[in-house]
BASEKE-525807 format. One record per residue (C-alpha): y negated, x, z negated. Coordinates in steps of 0.05 Angstrom, whole numbers, always signed. Layout:
N
+--------+--------+--------+
!      v !      u !      w !
+--------+--------+--------+
!      Y !      X !      Z !
...
+--------+--------+--------+
END
This chain:
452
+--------+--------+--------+
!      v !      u !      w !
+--------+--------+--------+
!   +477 !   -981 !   +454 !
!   +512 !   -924 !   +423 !
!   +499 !   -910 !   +354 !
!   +465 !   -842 !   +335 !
!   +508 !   -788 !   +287 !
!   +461 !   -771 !   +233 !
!   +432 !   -699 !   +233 !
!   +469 !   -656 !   +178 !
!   +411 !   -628 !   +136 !
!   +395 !   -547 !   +155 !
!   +438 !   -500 !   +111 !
!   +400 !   -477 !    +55 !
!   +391 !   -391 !    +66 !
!   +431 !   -352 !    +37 !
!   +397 !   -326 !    -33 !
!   +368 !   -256 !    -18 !
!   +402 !   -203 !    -58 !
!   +382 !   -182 !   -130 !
!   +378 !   -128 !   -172 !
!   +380 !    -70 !   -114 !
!   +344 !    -13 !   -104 !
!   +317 !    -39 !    -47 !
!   +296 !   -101 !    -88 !
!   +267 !    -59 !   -141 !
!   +223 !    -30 !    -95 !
!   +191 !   -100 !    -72 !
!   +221 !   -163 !   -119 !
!   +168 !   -208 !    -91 !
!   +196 !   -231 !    -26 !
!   +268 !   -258 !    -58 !
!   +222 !   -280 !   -122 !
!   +182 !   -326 !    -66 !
!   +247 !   -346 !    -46 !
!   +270 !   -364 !   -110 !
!   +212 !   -410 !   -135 !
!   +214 !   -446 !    -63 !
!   +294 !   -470 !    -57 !
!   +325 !   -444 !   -126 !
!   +278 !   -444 !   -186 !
!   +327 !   -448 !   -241 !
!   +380 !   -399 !   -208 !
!   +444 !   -374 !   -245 !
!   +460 !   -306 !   -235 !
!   +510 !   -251 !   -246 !
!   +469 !   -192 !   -266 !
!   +489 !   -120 !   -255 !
!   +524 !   -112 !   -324 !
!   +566 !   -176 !   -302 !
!   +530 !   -219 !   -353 !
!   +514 !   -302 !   -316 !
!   +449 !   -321 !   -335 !
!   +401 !   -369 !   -308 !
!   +340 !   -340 !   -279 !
!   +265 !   -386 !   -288 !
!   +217 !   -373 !   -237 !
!   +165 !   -416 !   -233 !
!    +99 !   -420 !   -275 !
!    +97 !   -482 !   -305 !
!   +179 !   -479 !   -321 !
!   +173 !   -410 !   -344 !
!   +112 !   -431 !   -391 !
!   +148 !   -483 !   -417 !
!   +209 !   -441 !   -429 !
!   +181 !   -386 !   -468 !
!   +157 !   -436 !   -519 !
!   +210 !   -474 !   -519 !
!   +252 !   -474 !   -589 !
!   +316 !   -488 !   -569 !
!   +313 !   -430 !   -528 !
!   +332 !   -380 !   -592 !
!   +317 !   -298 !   -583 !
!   +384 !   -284 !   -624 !
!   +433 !   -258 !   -579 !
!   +490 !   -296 !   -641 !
!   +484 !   -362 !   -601 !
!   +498 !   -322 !   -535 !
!   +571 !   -362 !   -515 !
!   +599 !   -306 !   -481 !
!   +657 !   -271 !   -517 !
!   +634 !   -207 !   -570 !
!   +649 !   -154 !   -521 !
!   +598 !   -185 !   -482 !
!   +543 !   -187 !   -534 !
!   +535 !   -104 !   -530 !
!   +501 !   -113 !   -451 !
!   +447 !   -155 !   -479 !
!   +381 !   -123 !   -507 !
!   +369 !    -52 !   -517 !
!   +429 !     +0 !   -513 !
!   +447 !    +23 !   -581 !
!   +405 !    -22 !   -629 !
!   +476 !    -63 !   -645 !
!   +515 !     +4 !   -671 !
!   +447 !    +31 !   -700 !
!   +439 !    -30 !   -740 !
!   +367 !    -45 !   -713 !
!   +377 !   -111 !   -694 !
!   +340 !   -148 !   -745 !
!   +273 !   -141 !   -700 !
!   +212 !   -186 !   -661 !
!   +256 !   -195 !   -608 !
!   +314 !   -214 !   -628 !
!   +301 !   -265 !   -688 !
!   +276 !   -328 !   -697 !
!   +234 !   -361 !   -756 !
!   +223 !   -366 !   -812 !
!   +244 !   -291 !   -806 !
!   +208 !   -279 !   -747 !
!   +152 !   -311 !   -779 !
!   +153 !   -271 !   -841 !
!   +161 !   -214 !   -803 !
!   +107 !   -216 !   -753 !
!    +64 !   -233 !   -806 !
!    +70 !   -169 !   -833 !
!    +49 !   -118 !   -779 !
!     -1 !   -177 !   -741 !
!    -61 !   -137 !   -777 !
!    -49 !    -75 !   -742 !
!    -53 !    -99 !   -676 !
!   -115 !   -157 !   -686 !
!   -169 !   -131 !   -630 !
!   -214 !   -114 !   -695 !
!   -163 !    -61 !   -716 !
!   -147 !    -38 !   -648 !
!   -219 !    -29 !   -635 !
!   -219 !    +21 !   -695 !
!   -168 !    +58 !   -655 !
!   -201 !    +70 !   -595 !
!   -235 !   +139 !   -608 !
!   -164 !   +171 !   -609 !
!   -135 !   +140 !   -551 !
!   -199 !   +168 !   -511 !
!   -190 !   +230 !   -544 !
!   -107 !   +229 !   -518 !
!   -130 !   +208 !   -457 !
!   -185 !   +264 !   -441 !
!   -149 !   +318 !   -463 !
!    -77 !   +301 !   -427 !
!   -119 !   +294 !   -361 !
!   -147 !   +358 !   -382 !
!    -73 !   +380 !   -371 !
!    -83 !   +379 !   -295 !
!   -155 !   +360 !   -280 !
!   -162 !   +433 !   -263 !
!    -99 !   +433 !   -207 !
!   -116 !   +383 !   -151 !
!    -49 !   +347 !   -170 !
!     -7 !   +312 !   -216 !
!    +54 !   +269 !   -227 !
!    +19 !   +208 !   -261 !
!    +73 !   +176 !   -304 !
!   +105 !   +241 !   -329 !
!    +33 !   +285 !   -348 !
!     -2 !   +214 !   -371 !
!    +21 !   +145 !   -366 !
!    +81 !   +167 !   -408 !
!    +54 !   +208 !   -463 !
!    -10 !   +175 !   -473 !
!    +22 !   +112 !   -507 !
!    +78 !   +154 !   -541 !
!    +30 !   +197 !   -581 !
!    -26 !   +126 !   -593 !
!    +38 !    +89 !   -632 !
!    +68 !   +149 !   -663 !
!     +4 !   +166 !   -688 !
!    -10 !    +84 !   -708 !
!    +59 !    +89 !   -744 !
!    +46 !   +155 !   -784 !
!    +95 !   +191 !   -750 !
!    +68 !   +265 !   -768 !
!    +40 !   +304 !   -711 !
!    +98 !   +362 !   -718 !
!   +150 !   +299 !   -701 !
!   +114 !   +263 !   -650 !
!   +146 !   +305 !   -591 !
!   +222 !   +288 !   -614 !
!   +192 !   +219 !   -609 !
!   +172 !   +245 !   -536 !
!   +245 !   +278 !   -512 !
!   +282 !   +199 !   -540 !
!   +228 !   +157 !   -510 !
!   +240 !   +201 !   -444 !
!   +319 !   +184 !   -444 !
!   +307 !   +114 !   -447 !
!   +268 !   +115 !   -386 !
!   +299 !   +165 !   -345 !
!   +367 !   +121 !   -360 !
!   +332 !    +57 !   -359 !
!   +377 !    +33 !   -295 !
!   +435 !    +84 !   -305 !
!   +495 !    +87 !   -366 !
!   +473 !    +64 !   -429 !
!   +512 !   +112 !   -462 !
!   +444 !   +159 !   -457 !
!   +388 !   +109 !   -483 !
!   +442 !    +80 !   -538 !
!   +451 !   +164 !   -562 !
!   +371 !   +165 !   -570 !
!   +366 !    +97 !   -604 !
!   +408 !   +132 !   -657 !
!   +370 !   +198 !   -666 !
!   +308 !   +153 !   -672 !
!   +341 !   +102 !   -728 !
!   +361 !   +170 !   -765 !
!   +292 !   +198 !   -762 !
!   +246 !   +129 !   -784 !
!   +310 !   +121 !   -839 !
!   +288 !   +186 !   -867 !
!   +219 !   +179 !   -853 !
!   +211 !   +116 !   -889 !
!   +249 !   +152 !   -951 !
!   +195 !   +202 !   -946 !
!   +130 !   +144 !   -946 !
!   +166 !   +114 !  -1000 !
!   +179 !   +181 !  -1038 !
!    +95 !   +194 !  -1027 !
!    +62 !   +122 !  -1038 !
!   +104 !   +125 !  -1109 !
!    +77 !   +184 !  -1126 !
!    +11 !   +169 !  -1099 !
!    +12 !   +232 !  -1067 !
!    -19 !   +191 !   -999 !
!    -70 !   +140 !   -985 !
!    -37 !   +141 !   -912 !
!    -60 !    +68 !   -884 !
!    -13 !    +71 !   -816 !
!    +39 !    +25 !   -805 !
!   +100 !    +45 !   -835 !
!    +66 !    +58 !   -901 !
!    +40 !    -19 !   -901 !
!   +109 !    -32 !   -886 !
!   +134 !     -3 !   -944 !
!    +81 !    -28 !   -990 !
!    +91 !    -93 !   -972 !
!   +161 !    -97 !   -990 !
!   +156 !    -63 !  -1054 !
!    +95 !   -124 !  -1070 !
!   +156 !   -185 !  -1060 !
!   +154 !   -189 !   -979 !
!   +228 !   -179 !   -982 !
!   +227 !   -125 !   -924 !
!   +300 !    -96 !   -925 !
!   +301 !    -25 !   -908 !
!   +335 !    -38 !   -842 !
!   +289 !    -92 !   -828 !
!   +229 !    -32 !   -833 !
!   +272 !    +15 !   -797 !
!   +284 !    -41 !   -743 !
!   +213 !    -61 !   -736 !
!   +184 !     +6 !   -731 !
!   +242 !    +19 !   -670 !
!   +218 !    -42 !   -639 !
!   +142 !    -32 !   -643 !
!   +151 !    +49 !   -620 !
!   +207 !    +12 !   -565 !
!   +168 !    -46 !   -541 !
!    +99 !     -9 !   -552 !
!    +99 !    +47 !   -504 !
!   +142 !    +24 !   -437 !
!   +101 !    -40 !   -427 !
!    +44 !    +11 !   -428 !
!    +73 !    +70 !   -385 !
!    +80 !    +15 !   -336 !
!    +12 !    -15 !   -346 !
!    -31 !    +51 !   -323 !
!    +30 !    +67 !   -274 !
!    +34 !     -2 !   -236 !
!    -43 !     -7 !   -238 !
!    -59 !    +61 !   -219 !
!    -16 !    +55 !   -160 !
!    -33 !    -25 !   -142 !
!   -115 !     +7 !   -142 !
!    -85 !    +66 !    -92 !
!    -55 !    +21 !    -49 !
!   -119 !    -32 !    -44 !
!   -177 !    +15 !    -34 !
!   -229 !    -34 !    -31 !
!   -214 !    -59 !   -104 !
!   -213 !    +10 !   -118 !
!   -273 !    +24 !    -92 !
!   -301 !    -39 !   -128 !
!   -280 !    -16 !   -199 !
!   -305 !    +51 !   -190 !
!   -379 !    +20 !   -165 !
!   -387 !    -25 !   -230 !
!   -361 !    +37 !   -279 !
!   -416 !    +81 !   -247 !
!   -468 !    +30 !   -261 !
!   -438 !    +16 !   -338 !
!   -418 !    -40 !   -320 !
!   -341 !    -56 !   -356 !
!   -332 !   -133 !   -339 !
!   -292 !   -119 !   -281 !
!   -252 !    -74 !   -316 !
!   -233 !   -124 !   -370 !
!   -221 !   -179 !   -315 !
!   -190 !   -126 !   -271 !
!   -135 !   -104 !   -323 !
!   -120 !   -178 !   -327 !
!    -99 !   -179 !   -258 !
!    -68 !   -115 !   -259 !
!    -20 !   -147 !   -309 !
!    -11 !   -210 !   -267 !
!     -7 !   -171 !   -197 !
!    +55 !   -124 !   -211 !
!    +53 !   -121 !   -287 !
!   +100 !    -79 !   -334 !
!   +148 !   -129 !   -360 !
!   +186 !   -152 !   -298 !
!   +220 !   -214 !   -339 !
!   +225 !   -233 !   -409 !
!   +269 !   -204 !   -460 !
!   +325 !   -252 !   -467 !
!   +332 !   -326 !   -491 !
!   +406 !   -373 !   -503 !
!   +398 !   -437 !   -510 !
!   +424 !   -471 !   -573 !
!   +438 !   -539 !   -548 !
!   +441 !   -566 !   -477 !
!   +372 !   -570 !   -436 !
!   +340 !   -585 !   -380 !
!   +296 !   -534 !   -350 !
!   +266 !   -556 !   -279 !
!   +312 !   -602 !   -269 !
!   +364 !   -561 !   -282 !
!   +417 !   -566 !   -336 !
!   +426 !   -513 !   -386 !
!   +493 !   -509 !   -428 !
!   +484 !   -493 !   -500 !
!   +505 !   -415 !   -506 !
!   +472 !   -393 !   -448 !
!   +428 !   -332 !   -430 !
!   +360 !   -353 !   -399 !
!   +317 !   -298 !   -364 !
!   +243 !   -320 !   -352 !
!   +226 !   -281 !   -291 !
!   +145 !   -263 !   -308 !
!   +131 !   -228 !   -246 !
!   +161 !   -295 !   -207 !
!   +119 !   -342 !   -250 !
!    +54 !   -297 !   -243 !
!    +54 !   -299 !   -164 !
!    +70 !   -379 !   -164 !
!    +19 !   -406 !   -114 !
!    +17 !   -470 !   -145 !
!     -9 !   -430 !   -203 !
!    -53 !   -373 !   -177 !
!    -95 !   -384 !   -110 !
!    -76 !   -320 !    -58 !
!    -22 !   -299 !   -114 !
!     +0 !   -233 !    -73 !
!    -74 !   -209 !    -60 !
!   -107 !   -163 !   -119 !
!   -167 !   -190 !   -131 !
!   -201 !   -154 !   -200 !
!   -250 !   -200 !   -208 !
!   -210 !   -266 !   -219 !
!   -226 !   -312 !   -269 !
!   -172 !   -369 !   -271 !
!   -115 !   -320 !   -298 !
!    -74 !   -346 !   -347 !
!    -22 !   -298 !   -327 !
!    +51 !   -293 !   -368 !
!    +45 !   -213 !   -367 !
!    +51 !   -205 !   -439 !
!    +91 !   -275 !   -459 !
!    +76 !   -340 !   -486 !
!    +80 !   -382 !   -553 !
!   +102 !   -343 !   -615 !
!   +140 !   -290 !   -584 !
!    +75 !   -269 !   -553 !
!    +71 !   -191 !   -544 !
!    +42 !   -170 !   -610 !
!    +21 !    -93 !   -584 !
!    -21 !   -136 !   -530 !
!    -85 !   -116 !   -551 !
!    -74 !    -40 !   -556 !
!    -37 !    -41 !   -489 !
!    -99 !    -74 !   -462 !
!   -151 !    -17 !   -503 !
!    -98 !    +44 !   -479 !
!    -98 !     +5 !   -403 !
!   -174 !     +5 !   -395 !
!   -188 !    +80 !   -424 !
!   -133 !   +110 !   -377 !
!   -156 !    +77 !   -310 !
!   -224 !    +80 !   -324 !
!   -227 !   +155 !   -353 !
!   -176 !   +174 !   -292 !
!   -227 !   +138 !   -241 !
!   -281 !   +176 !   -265 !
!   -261 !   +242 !   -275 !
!   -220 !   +247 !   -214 !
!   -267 !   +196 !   -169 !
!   -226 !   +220 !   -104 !
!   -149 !   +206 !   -136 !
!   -104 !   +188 !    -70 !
!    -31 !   +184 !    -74 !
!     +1 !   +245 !    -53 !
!    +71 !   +216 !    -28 !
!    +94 !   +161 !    +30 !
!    +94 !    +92 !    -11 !
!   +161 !    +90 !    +22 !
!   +181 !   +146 !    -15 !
!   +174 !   +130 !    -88 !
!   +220 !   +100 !   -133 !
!   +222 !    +53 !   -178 !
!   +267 !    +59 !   -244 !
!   +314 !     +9 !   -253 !
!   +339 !    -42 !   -305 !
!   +323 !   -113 !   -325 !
!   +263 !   -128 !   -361 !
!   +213 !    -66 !   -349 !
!   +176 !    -58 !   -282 !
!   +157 !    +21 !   -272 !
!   +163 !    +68 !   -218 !
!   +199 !   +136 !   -234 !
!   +140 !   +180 !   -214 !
!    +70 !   +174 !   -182 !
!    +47 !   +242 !   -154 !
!    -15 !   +246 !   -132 !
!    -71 !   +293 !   -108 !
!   -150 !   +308 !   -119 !
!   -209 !   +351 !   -120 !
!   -203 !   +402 !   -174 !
!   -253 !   +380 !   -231 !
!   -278 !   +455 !   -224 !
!   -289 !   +451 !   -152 !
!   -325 !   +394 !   -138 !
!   -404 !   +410 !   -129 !
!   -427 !   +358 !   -168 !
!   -390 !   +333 !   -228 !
!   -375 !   +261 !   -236 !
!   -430 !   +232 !   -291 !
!   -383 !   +227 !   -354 !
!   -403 !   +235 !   -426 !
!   -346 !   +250 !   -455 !
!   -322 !   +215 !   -516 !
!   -342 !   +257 !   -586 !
!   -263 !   +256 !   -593 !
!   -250 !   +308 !   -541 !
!   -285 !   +358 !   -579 !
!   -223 !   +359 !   -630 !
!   -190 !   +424 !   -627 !
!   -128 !   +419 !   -585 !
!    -80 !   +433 !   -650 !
!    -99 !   +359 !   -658 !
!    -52 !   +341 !   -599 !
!    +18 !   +342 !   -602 !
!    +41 !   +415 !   -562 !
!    +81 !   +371 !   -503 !
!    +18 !   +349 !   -490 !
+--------+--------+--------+
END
């Protein structure tokens, strides 16, 4: 008998490549790949930062509530000149980085504890005539054309104006807050040199603006209730809020609160274009008043191809083991969400849209205490927009080849750079779509900032 050579094992495939534009467009296939032969992967990322990339649910779960996995970039072990590519462009020389994102507790604690009553559903509910009214009158903008670009005339604005105005940022200001918010994501994927230049017009304007709250409340020439006013009161009532600590969290919420939403009503307009019979679904149960699928549907809008592409960065602070995989102490880790919410071990059919799913625990908006604190106006500012935009314009198609568009690039956010699309002309249809229009849009249109 002769004895048998073993059988080498099949080479593993090569890793697709990451962080193209062709992966931009589609992440999905090398995120499938990822989760099946490399689920803890170590990466160089486009600014030449090595970090380890988490892709499946239950590890990515795990990892965003995980402790020793600290949100300040101080225990990153790379060298200082290193430290600038992490976070957001700009927030290190504008000395914003005492933020939500980038602290843990007890200061992230005390912190979140003071703007968490601003965003409870209750208080977002209370909000909801002005984002209608926003919404209604920016589609006004173009109702009467036959076509639009949707992120530029409404995803964008819509959530600019809804935080400025939850912030207090006077209506004369709001469309500086529009031109800065615009750099950052026109050079979301491009030089930081252009986001960083806006991050420091912005920390200029809340430092004065803040002077000017404090200047009024002491006075008591206001009974303003937004957000940076409660800021202010509460650290002149022993919270300990440091001026740059208000200046930093209003950056962040303004920051963190309108891209996640841009990409909200852009991803899921263009995910309910491109599946016509979910489309078709929503638009049946709106007609007949019926808003459970919308609820359930913006769920799996988030889960599908949601706005936050992975999680705003982690290091670890001792070594760990995520998915069998050990982490050093010092090192960056990048919880993919859009990996972990298409994990079929998780989600049954994970690449199919399906609006009316019930088991969705997705990780679209984060998990343990880092948990996206503007969730519940995203959600409110999500549901108006597609519903109001399904309504009024019942026959919305996209106007471009899918092949066509482009998506922005960058590491966290998820958004495509423009969605133009076409329709009847509200004017010329012969029978208007059945809306009552919200007692909002009756405001005069001096109400509305003039960019939009």
């Amino acid at each position: 008998m002769h004895e048998q050579t073993p059988t080498a094992p099949a080479p593993l495939p090569a890793c697709p490549e990451l962080f193209t534009w062709e992966f931009a467009a589609d992440p999905y296939p090398a995120y499938a790949w990822l989760r099946e032969h490399a689920p803890v992967h170590r990466t160089a990322l486009p600014s030449g930062v090595e970090a380890w990339l988490v892709t499946r649910y239950a590890d990515a779960r795990e990892a965003l509530a995980d402790p020793r996995l600290s949100k300040n970039p101080q225990h990153h072990s790379e060298a200082a000149h290193g430290k600038g590519k992490v976070g957001i462009p700009g927030e290190r020389s504008a000395n914003l980085m005492t933020h939500l994102l980038n602290i843990d507790p007890p200061d992230h604690t005390r912190l979140r504890r003071l703007v968490s009553k601003a965003f409870t559903p209750r208080t977002v509910a209370r909000f909801a005539p002005r984002v209608q009214e926003l919404t209604d009158q920016l589609i006004d903008g173009f109702a009467e054309r036959g076509e639009a670009d949707l992120i530029h005339e409404f995803a964008f604005p819509l959530p600019i104006y809804a935080i400025c105005d939850l912030l207090g940022v006077p209506r004369e200001d709001q469309d500086d807050f529009r031109d800065w918010a615009g750099m950052m994501i026109r050079h979301g994927g491009g030089p930081r040199g252009g986001v960083a230049r806006s991050v420091k017009k912005m920390r200029a304007y809340l430092t004065d603006l803040i002077h000017r709250k404090r200047e009024s409340l002491a006075a008591e020439e206001t009974e303003d209730e937004d957000l940076i006013s409660a800021l202010i009161r509460a650290s002149d009532h022993g919270e300990h809020l440091t001026e740059n600590e208000a200046a930093a969290m209003a950056f962040i919420l303004l920051f963190a609160g309108f891209e996640t939403t841009v990409n909200l009503i852009g991803n899921g307009t263009y995910a309910l274009l491109r599946n016509p019979e979910q489309r078709a679904r929503l638009q049946d149960a709106l007609a007949a008043g019926d808003e459970e699928l919308l609820a359930t549907g913006i769920e799996e809008l988030l889960r599908y191809d949601g706005p936050v592409e992975l999680a705003t960065w982690r290091f670890a602070t001792q070594e760990l083991t995520i998915g069998g995989q050990s982490i050093a102490a010092g090192d960056p880790v990048l919880v993919v969400l859009a990996a972990a919410d298409r994990d079929p071990e998780r989600f049954d059919a994970p690449d199919t849209l399906d609006l009316g799913r019930r088991d969705n625990q997705h990780l679209g908006y984060g998990h343990g205490i880092h948990y996206c604190l503007g969730a519940p106006l995203a959600r409110l500012e999500g549901r108006t927009a597609l519903a109001t935009l399904l309504t009024r314009l019942p026959d919305l198609r996209l106007a471009a080849d899918p092949d066509d568009l482009r998506w922005r690039g960058g590491l966290i956010m998820r958004g495509l750079r423009a969605l133009p699309v076409g329709f009847t002309p509200e004017g010329a249809r012969e029978t208007p779509p059945d809306i009552t229009p919200s007692a909002a849009s009756d405001t005069a249109q001096s109400d509305v900032p003039k960019g939009a």
